[in-house]
Residue frames as a rotation matrix with the C-alpha (Angstrom) as fourth column:
UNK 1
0.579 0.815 0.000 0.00
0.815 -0.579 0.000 0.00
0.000 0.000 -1.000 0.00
UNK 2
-0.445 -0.390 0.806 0.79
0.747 -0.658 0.093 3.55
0.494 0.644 0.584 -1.16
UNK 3
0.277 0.107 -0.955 0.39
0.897 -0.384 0.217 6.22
-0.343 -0.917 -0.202 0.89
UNK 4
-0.288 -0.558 0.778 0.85
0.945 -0.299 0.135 9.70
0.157 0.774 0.613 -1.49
UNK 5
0.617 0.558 -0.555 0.49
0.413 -0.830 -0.375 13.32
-0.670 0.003 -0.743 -1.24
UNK 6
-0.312 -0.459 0.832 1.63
0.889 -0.450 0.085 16.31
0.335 0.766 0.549 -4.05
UNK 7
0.437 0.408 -0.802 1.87
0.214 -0.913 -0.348 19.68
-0.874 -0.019 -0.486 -3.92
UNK 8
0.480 0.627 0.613 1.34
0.720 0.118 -0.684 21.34
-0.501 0.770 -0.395 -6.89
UNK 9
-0.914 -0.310 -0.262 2.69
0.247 -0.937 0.248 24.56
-0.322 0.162 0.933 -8.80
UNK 10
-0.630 0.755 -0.181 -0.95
-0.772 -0.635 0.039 24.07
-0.085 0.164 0.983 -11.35
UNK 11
-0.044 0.379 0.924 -3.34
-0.706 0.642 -0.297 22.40
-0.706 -0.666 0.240 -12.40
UNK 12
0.018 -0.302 -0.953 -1.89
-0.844 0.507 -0.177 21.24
0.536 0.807 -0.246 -15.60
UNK 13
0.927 0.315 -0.203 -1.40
-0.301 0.948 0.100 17.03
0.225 -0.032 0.974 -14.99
UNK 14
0.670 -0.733 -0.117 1.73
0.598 0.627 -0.499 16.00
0.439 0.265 0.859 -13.79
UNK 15
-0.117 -0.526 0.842 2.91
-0.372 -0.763 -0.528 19.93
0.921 -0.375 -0.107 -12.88
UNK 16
0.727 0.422 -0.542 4.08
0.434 0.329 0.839 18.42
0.532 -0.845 0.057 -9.61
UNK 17
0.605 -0.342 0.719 6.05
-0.442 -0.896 -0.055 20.30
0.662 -0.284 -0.693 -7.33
UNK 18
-0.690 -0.438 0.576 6.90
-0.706 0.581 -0.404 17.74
-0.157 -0.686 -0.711 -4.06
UNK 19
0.270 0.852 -0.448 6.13
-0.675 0.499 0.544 14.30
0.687 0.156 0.710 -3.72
UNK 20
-0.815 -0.549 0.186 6.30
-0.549 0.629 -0.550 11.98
0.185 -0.551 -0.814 -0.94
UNK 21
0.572 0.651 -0.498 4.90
-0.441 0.757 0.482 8.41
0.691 -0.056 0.720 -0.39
UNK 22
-0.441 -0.164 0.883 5.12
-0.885 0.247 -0.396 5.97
-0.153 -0.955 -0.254 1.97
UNK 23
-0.219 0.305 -0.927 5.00
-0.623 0.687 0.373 2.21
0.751 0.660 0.039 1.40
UNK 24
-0.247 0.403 0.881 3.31
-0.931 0.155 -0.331 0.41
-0.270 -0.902 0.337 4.35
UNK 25
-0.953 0.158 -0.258 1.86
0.099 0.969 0.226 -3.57
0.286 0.190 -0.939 5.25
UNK 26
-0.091 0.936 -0.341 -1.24
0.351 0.350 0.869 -4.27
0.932 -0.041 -0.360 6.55
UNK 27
0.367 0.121 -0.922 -0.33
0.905 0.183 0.384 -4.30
0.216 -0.976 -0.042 9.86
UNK 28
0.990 0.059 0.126 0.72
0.045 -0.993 0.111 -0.35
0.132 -0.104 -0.986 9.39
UNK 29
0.362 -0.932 -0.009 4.48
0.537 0.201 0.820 -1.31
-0.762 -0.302 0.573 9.34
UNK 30
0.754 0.174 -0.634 6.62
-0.296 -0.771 -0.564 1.28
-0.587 0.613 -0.530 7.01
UNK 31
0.623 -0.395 0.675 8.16
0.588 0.806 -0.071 -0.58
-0.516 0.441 0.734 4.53
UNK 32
-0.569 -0.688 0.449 10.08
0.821 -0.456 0.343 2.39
-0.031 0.564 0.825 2.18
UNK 33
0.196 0.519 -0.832 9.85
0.599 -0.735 -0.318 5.69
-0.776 -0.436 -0.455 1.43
UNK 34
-0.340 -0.252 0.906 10.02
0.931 -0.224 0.287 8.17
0.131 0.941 0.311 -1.63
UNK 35
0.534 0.300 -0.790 10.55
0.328 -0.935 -0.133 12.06
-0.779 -0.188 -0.598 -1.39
UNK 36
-0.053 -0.722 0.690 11.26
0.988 0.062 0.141 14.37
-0.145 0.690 0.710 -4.09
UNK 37
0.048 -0.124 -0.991 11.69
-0.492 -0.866 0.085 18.53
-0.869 0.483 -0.102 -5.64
UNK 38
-0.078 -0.195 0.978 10.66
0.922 0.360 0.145 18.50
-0.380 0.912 0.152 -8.66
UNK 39
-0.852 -0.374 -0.367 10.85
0.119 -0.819 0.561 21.79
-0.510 0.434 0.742 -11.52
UNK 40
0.302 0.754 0.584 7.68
0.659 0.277 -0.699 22.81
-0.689 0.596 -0.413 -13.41
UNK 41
-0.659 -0.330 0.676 7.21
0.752 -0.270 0.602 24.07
-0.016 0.905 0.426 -17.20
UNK 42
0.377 0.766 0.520 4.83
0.706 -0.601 0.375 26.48
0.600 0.225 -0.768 -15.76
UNK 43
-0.332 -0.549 0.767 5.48
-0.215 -0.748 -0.628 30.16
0.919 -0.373 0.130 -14.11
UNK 44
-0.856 0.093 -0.509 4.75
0.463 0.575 -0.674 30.18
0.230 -0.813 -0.535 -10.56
UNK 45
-0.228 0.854 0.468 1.24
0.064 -0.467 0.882 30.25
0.972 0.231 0.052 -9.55
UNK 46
-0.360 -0.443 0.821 0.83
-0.078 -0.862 -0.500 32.02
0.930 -0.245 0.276 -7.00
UNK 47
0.722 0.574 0.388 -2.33
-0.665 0.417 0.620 30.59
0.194 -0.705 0.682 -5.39
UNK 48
0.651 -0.429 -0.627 0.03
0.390 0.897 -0.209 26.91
0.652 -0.108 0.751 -5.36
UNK 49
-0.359 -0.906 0.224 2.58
0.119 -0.283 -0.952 29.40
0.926 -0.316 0.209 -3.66
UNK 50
-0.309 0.265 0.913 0.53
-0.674 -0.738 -0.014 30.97
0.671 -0.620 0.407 -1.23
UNK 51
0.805 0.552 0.219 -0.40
-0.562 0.588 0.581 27.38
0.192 -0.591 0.784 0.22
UNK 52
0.898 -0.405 -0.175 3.09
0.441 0.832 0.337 25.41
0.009 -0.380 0.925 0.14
UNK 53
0.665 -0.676 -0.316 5.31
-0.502 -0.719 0.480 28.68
-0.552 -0.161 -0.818 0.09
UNK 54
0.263 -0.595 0.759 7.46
0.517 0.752 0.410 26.48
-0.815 0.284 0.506 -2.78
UNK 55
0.693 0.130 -0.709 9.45
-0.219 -0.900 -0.378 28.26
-0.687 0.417 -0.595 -5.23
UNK 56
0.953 -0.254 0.165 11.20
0.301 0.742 -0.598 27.35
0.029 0.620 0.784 -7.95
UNK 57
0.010 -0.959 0.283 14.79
-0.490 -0.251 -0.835 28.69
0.872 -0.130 -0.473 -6.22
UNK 58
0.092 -0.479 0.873 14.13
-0.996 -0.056 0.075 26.80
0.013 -0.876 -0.482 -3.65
UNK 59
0.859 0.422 0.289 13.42
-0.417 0.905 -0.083 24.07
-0.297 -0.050 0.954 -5.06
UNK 60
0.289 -0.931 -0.225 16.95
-0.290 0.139 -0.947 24.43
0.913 0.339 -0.230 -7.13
UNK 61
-0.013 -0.941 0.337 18.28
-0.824 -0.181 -0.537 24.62
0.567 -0.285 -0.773 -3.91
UNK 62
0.174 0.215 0.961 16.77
-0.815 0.579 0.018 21.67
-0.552 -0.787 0.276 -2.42
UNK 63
0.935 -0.181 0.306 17.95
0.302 0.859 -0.414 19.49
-0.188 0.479 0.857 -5.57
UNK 64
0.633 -0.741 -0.223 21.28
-0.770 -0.631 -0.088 21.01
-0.075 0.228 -0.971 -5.29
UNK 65
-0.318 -0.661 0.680 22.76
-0.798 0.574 0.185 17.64
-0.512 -0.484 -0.710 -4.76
UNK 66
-0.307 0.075 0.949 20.95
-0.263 0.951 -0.160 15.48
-0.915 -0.299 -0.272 -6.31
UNK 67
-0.793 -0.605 -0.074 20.28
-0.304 0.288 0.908 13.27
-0.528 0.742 -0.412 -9.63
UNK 68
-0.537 0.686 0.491 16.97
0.799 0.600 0.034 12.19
-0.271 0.410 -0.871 -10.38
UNK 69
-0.474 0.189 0.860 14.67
0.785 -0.351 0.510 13.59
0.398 0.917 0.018 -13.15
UNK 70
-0.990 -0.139 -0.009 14.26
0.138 -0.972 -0.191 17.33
0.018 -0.191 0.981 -13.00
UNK 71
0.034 0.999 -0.027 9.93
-0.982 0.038 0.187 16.93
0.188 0.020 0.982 -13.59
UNK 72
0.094 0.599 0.795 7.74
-0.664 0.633 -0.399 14.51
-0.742 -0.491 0.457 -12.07
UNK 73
0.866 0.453 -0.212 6.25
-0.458 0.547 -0.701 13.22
-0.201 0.704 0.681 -15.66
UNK 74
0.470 -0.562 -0.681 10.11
-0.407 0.547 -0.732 11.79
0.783 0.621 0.029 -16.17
UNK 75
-0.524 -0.658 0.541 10.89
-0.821 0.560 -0.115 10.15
-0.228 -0.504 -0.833 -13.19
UNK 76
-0.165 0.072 -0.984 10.81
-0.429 0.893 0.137 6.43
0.888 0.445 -0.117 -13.93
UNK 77
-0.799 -0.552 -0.240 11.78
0.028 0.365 -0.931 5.98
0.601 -0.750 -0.276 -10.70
UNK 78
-0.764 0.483 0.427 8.27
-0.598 -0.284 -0.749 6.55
-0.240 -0.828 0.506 -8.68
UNK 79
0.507 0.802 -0.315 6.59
-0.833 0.550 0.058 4.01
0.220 0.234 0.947 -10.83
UNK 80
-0.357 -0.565 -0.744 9.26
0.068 0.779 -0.624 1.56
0.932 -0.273 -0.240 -10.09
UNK 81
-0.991 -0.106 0.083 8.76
-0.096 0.130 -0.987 2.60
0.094 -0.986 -0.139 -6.25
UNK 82
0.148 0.917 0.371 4.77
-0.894 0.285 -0.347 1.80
-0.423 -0.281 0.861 -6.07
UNK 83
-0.125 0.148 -0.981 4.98
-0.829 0.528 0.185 -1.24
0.546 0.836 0.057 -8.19
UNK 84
-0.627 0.197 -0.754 3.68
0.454 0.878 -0.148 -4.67
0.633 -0.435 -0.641 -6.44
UNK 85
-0.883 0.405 -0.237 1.52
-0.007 -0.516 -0.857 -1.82
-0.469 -0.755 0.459 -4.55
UNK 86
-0.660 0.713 0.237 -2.73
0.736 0.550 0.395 -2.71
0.151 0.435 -0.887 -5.12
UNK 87
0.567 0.816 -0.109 -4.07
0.788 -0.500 0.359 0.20
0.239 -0.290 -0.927 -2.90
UNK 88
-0.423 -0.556 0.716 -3.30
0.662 -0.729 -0.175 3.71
0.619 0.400 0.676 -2.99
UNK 89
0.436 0.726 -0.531 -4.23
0.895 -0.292 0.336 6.28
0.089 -0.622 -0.778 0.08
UNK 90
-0.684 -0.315 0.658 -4.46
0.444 -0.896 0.032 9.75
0.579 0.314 0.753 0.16
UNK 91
-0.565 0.636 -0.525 -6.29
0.450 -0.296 -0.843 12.18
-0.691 -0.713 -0.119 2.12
UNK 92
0.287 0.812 -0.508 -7.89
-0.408 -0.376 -0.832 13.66
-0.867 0.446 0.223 -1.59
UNK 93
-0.170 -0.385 0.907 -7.26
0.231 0.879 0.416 10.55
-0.958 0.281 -0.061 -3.54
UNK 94
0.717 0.400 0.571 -8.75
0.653 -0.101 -0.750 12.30
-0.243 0.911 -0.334 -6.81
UNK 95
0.901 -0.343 -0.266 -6.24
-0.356 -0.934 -0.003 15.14
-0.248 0.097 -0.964 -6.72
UNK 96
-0.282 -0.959 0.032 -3.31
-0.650 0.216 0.729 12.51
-0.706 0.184 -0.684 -6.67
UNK 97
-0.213 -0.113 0.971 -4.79
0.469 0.859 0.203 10.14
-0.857 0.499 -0.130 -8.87
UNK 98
0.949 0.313 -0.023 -5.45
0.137 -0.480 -0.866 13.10
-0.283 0.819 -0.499 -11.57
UNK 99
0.462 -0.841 -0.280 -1.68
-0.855 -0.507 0.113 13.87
-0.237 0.187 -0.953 -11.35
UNK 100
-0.115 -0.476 0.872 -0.66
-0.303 0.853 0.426 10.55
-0.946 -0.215 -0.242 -11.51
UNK 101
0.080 0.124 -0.989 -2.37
-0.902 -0.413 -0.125 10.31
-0.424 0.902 0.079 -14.65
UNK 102
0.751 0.543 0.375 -2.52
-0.560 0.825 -0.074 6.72
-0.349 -0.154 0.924 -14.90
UNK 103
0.150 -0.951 -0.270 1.06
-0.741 0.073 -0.667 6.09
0.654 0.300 -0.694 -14.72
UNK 104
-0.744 -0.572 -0.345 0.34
-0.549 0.818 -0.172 3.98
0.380 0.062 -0.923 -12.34
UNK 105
0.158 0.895 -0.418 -2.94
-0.267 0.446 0.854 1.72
0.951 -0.024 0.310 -11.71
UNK 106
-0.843 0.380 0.380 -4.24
-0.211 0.417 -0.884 0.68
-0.495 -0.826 -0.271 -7.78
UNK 107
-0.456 0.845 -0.280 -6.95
0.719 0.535 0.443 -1.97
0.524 0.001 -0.851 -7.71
UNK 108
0.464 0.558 -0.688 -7.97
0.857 -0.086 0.509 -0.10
0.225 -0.825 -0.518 -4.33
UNK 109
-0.423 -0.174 0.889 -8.59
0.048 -0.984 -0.170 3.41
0.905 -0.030 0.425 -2.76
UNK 110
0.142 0.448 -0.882 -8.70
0.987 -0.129 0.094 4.64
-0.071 -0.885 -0.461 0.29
UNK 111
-0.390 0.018 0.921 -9.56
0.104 -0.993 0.064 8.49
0.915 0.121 0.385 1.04
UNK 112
-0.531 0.228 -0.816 -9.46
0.846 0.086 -0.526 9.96
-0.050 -0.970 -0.239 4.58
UNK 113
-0.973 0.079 0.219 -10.99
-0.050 -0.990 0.134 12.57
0.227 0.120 0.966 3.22
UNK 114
-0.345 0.890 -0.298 -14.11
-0.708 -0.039 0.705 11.39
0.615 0.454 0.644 1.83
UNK 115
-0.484 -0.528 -0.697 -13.72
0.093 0.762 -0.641 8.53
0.870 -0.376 -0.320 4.41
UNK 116
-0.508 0.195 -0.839 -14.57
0.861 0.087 -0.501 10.40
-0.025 -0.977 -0.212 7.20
UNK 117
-0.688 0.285 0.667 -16.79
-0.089 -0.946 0.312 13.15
0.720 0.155 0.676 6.03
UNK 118
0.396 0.915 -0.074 -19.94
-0.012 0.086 0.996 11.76
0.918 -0.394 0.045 8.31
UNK 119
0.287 -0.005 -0.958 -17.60
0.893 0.363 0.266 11.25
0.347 -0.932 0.109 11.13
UNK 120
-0.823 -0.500 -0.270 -15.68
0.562 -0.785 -0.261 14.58
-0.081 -0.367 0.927 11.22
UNK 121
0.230 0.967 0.110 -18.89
0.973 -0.228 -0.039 16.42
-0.012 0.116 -0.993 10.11
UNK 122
-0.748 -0.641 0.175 -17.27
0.582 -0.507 0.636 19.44
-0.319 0.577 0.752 8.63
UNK 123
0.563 0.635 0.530 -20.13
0.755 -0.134 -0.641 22.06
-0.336 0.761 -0.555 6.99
UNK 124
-0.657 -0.488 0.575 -18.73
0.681 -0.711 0.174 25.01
0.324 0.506 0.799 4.54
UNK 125
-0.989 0.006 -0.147 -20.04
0.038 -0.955 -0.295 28.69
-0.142 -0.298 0.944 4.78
UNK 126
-0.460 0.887 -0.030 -23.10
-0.791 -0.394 0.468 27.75
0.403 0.239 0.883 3.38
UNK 127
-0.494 -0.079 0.866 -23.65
-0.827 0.350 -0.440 25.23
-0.269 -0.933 -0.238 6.12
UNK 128
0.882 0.454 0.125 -23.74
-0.445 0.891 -0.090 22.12
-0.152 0.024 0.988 4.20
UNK 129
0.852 -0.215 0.477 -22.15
0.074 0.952 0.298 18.85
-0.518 -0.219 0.827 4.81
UNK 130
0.493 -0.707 -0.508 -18.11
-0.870 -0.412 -0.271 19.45
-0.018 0.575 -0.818 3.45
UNK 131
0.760 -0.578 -0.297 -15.28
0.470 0.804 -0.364 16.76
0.449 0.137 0.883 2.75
UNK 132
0.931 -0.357 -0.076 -12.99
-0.327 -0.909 0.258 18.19
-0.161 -0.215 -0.963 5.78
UNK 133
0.301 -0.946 -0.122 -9.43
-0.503 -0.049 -0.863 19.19
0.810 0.321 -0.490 5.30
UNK 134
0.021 -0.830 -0.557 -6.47
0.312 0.535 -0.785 17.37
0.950 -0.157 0.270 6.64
UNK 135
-0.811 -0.583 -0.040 -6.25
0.084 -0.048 -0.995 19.38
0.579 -0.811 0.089 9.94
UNK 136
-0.161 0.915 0.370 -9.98
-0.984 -0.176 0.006 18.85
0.071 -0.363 0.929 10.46
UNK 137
0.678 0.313 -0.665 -9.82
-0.251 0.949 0.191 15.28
0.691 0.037 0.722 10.19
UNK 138
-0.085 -0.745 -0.661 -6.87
0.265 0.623 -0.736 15.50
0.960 -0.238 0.145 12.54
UNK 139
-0.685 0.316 0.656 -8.45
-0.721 -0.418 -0.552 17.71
0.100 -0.852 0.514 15.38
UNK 140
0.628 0.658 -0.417 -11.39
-0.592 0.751 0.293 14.72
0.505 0.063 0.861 15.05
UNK 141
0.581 -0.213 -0.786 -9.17
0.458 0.884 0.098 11.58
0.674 -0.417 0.611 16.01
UNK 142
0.949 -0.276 0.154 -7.14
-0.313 -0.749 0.584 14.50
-0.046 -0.602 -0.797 18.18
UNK 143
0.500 -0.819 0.281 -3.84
0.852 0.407 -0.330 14.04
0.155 0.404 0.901 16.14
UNK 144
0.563 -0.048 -0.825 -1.76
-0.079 -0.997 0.004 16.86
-0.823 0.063 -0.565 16.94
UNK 145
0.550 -0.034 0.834 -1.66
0.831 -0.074 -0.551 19.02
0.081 0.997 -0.012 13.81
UNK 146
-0.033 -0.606 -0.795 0.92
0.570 -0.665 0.482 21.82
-0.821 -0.438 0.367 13.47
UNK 147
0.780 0.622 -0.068 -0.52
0.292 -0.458 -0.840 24.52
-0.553 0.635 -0.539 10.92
UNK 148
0.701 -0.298 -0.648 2.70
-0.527 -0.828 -0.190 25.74
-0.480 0.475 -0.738 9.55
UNK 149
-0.621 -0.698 0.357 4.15
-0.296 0.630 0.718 22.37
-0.726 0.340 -0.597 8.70
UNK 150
0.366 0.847 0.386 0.74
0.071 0.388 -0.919 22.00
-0.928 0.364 0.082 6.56
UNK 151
0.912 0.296 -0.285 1.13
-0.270 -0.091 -0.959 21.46
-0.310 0.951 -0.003 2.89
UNK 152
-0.096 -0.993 0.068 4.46
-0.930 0.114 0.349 20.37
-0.354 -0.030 -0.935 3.35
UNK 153
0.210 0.706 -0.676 3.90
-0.698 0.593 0.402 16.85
0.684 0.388 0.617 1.16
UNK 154
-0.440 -0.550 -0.710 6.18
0.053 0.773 -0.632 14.63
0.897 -0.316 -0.311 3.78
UNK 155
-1.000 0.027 -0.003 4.41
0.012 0.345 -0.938 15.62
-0.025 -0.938 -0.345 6.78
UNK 156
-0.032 0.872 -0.489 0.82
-0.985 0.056 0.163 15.73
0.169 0.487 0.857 4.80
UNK 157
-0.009 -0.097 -0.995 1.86
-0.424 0.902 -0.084 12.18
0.906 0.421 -0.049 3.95
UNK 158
-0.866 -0.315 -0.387 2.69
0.275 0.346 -0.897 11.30
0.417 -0.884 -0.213 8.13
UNK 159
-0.614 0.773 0.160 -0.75
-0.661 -0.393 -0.640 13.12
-0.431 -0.499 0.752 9.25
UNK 160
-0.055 0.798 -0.600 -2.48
-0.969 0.102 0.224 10.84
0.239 0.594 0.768 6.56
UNK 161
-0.785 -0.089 -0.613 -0.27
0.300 0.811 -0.502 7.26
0.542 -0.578 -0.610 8.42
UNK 162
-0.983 -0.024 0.183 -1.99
-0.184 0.102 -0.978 8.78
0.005 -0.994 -0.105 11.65
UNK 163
-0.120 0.977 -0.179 -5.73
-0.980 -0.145 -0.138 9.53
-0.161 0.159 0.974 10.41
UNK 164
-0.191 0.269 -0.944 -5.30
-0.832 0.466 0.301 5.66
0.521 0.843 0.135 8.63
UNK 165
-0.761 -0.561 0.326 -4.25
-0.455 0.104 -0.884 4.24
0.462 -0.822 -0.334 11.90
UNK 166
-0.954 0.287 0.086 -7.23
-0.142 -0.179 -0.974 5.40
-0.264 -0.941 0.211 13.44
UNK 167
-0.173 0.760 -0.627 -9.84
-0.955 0.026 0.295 4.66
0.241 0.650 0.721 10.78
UNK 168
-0.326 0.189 0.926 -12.04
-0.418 0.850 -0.321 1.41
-0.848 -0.492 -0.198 11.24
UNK 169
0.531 0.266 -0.805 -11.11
-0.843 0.072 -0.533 0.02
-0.084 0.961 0.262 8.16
UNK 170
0.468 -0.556 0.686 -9.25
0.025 0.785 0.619 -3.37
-0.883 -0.273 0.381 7.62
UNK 171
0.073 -0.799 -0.597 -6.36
-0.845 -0.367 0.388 -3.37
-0.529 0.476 -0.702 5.48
């Protein structure tokens, strides 16, 4: 199982920015990990900034060191690292499986989003029923959530282990 979050730059397919996954058993054991900085072919959009503060100098400077493929859509190297993986979790499992882009197939989804709308019970401004965000599903199972690490994809990806944890699903 696949654990996955992205942050974005847009909403072009593929324009991914950070990714990080987490390969897990059944029994919630972490089996490997996979973090990257990647470069987009788009300018920087601002909204995408204004939520993961990611820029495309820092990203240089966070691949200063390192070798693998400058954009998402060419790394080889994240379908190699899900492969033999059936189920795929995410806390908005459509948002990564649009970027993914069917590079790689899961039999099986899990969303803690959509998961746990009836339990968190979330409503929007116009006080119906919402799919709630990440640090609303973690004030629910009373994960502590630290707003200014938010959108960060590696500790997105560690808030989504804790929510899965605590879900009464069977793996």
């Amino acid at each position: 199982m696949i654990i996955l979050d992205f942050e974005t730059n847009t909403h072009n397919i593929g324009d991914v920015f950070e990714v990080a996954a987490v390969k897990i058993d059944k029994n919630f054991n972490v089996l490997d990990k996979f973090h990257r900085y990647y470069l987009s072919r788009y300018p920087l959009n601002f909204y995408s900034y204004s939520v993961h503060r990611l820029t495309p100098e820092l990203i240089l400077d966070y691949r200063k060191d390192k070798t693998y493929s400058s954009y998402f859509s060419e790394d080889l190297d994240f379908e190699e690292f899900c492969k033999g993986s059936s189920t795929l979790i995410a806390h908005n499992i459509s948002f990564e499986l649009r970027h993914i882009n069917n590079r790689v197939i899961f039999k099986n989804h899990i969303c803690t989003m959509s998961g746990n709308k009836h339990l968190v019970k979330s409503y929007g401004k116009n006080g119906v029923l919402k799919n709630p965000k990440l640090d609303e599903t973690c004030n629910y199972f009373g994960i502590e959530f630290d707003s200014s690490k938010y959108h960060s994809a590696t500790y997105d990806v560690t808030k989504t282990y804790e929510i899965l944890k605590r879900m009464d699903i069977k793996l």
